[in-house]
N, C-alpha and C positions, 0 to 999 in steps of 0.2 A: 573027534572034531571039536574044537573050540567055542562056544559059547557068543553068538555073534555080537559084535558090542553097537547097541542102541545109541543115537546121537537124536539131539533134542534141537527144537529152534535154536537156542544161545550156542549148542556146541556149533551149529551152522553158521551160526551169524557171526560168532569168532573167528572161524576155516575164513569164511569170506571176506572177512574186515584184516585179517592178516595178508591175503593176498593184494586186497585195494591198498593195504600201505606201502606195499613193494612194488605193485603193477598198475596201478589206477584200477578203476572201476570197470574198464573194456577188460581187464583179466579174468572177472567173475562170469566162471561157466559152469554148467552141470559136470564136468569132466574134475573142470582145475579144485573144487569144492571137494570133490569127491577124493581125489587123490590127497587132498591136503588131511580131510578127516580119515584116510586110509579106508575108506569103504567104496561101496557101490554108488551109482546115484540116486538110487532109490530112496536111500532117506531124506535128501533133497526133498525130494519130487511130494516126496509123503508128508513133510512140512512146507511146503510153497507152490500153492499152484503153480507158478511159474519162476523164469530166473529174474524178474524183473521185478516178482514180489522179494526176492531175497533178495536184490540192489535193492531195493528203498528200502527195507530194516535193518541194512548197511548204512545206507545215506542218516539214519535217524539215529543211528549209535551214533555217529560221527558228528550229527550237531549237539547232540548228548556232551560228548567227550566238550566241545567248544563251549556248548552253555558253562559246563564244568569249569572249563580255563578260565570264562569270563569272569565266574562267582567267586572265584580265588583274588581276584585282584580287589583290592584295597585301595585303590588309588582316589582323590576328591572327584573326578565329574568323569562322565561317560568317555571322553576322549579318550583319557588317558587309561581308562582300562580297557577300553577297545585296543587301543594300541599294542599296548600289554600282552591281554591275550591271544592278537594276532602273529604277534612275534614270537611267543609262546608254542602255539598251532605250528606254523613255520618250523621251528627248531624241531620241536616233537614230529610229526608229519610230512615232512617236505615232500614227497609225492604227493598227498591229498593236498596240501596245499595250493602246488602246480596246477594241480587238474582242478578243484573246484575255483581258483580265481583268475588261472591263468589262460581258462579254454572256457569256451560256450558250451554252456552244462544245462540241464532242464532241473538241477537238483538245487542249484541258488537261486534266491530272489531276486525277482529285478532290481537292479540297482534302484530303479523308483520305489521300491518297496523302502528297501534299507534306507534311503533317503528321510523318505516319509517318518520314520523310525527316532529319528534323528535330528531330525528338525522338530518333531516333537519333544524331544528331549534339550532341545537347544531353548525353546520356549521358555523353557523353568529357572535361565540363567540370567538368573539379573543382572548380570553385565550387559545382557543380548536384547534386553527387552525393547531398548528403540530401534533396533534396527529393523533392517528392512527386510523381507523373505528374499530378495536377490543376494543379498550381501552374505543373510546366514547360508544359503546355499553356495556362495562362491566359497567361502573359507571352510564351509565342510567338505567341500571338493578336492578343494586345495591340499586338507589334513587328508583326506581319503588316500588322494594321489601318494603323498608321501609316507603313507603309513602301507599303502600294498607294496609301492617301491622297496622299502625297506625292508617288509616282508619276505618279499622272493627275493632280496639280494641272500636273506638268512636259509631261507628253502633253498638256494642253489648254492650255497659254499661258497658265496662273493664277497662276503664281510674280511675288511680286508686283518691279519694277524695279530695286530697292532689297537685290536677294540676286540675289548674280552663282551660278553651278554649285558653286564650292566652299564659299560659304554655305549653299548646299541640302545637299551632304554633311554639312557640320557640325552642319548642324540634327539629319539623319538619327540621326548617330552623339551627340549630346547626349541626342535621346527617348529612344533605346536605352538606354545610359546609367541615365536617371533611372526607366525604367522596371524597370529592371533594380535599381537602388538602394531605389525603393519596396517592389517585392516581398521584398529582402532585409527592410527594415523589417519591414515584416507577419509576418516570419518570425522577428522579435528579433535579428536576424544584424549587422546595421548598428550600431557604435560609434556613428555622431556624434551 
């Protein structure tokens, strides 16, 4: 008889994080885990009190993997490497993609969290400094808006043939851009 093979948290939390890329996060069960590491479920059970401690060190690889995206980008201010990276996420993950922004999940912040986040960082922008908290919150909505749009259009294979990945960037950072130029208008700020 063969020599049984030992699986640790990570070898778990791999089996698991393999299946949330192809089935979402309702796929993780003591069964489907078990059959992906070709064992019993007993190693589960023997690393995770429960299935629900093994989805959240799933959920934390995964904003791991995103923090990761984020720090990679090189771009001048917070937008545009958000944007970046989310489009990034998207291509790489299109399933966790879907499921963490396109469903009511208990593993994302509320969007008043992310907000909060953000308009803090919008603070430090000396372009921003006289406006008003209505204003910075409408044009981080506005970029929000278009930056998820854009996102799952790439998570679901809608980006149409004719706009290779650094078209989609360009697009990204052009809305920003003009969205950011109109609101200066509205504000009388904009010479042209």
């Amino acid at each position: 008889m063969p020599p049984k093979t030992k699986f640790n948290k990570e070898n778990i939390i791999e089996a698991a994080f393999e299946i949330v890329k192809e089935n979402g996060f309702s796929a993780i069960t003591a069964r489907s885990v078990a059959k992906r590491l070709g064992s019993s479920v007993a190693p589960i059970y023997v690393n995770f009190e429960t299935i629900e401690n093994l989805i959240e060190a799933v959920v934390q690889r995964v904003f791991a993997i995103s923090n990761e995206l984020m720090a990679k980008q090189t771009g001048p201010n917070i937008f545009e490497n958000i944007g970046k990276a989310s489009l990034e996420f998207a291509r790489q993950y299109p399933v966790l993609f879907r499921e963490l922004t396109m469903q009511p999940n208990q593993y994302m912040a509320s969007y008043e969290t992310v907000e909060k986040s953000m308009l803090e960082a919008m603070d430090d922008d000396e372009a921003m400094l006289e406006w008003t908290m209505e204003e910075r919150k409408r044009l981080l909505f506005k970029m929000r808006v278009f930056q998820t749009g854009l996102s799952a259009m790439v998570a679901n294979g809608h980006i149409p043939p004719w706009l290779n990945e650094r078209d989609v960037e360009e697009l990204l950072m052009e809305t920003g851009e003009d969205l950011l130029i109109v609101q200066k208008i509205k504000r009388g700020e904009n010479k042209q």
